[in-house]
Kinemage of the C-alpha trace (Angstrom):
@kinemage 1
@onewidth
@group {chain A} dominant
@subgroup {mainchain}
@vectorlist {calphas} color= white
{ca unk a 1} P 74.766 81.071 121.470
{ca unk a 2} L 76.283 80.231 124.652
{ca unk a 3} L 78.795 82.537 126.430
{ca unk a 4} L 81.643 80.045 126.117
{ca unk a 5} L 81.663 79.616 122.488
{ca unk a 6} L 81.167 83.352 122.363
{ca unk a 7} L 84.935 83.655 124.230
{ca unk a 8} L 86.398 81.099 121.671
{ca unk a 9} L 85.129 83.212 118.529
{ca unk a 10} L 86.703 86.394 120.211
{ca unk a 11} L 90.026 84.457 121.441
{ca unk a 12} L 90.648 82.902 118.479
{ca unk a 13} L 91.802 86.001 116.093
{ca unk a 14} L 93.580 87.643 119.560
{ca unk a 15} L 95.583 84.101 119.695
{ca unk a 16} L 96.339 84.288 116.048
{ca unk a 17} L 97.242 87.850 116.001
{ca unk a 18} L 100.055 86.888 118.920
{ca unk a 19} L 101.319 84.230 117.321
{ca unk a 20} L 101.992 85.611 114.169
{ca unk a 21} L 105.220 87.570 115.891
{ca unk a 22} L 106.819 84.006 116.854
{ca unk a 23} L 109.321 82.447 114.305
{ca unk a 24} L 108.941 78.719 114.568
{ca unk a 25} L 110.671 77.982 111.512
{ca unk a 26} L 114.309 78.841 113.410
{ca unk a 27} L 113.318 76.576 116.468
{ca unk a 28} L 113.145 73.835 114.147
{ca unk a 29} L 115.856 71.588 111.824
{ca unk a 30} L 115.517 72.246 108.237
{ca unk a 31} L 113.316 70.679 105.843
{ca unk a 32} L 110.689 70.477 109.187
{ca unk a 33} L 108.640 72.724 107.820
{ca unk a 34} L 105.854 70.449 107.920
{ca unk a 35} L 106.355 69.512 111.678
{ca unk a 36} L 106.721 73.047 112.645
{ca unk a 37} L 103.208 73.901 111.037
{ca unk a 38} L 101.656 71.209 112.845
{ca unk a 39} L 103.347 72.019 116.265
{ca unk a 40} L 102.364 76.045 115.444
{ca unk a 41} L 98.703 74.289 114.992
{ca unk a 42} L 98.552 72.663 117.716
{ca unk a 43} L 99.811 75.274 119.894
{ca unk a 44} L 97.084 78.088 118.434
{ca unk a 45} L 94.432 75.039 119.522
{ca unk a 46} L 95.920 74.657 123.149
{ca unk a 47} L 96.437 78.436 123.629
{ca unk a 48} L 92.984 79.188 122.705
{ca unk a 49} L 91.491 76.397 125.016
{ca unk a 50} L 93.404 77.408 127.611
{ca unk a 51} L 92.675 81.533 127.445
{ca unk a 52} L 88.734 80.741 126.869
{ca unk a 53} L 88.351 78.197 130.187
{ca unk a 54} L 90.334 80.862 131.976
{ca unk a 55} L 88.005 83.355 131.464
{ca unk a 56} L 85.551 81.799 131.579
{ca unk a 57} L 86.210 79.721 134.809
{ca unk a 58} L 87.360 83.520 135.945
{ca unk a 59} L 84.389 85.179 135.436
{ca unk a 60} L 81.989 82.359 136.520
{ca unk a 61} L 83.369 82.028 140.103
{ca unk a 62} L 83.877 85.755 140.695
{ca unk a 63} L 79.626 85.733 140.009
{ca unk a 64} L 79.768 88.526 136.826
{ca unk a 65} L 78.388 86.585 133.846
């Protein structure tokens, strides 16, 4: 298994551990409830893309891994 899809497996429950404090449901009109679970979605996906890379861009150029 390679080290990248090592960080996404460890990431992934971090991500979805922080996002579990956020509210969406008041940012959004009513009866969105639908939008607002895809927008939550998508934001989990780009959050977790983005934390991964970031580490792992960080700890490839610094020479560690």
């Amino acid at each position: 298994m390679s080290s990248k899809a090592l960080l996404y497996i460890v990431v992934t429950p971090i991500v979805i551990w922080a996002m579990d404090s956020i509210n969406v449901n008041k940012i959004f009109k009513k009866n969105k409830n639908n939008q607002a679970v895809v927008f939550y979605f998508l934001l989990g996906l780009s959050l977790i893309y983005l934390i991964t890379n970031f580490i792992f861009d960080f700890f490839t150029y610094s020479k560690i891994l």
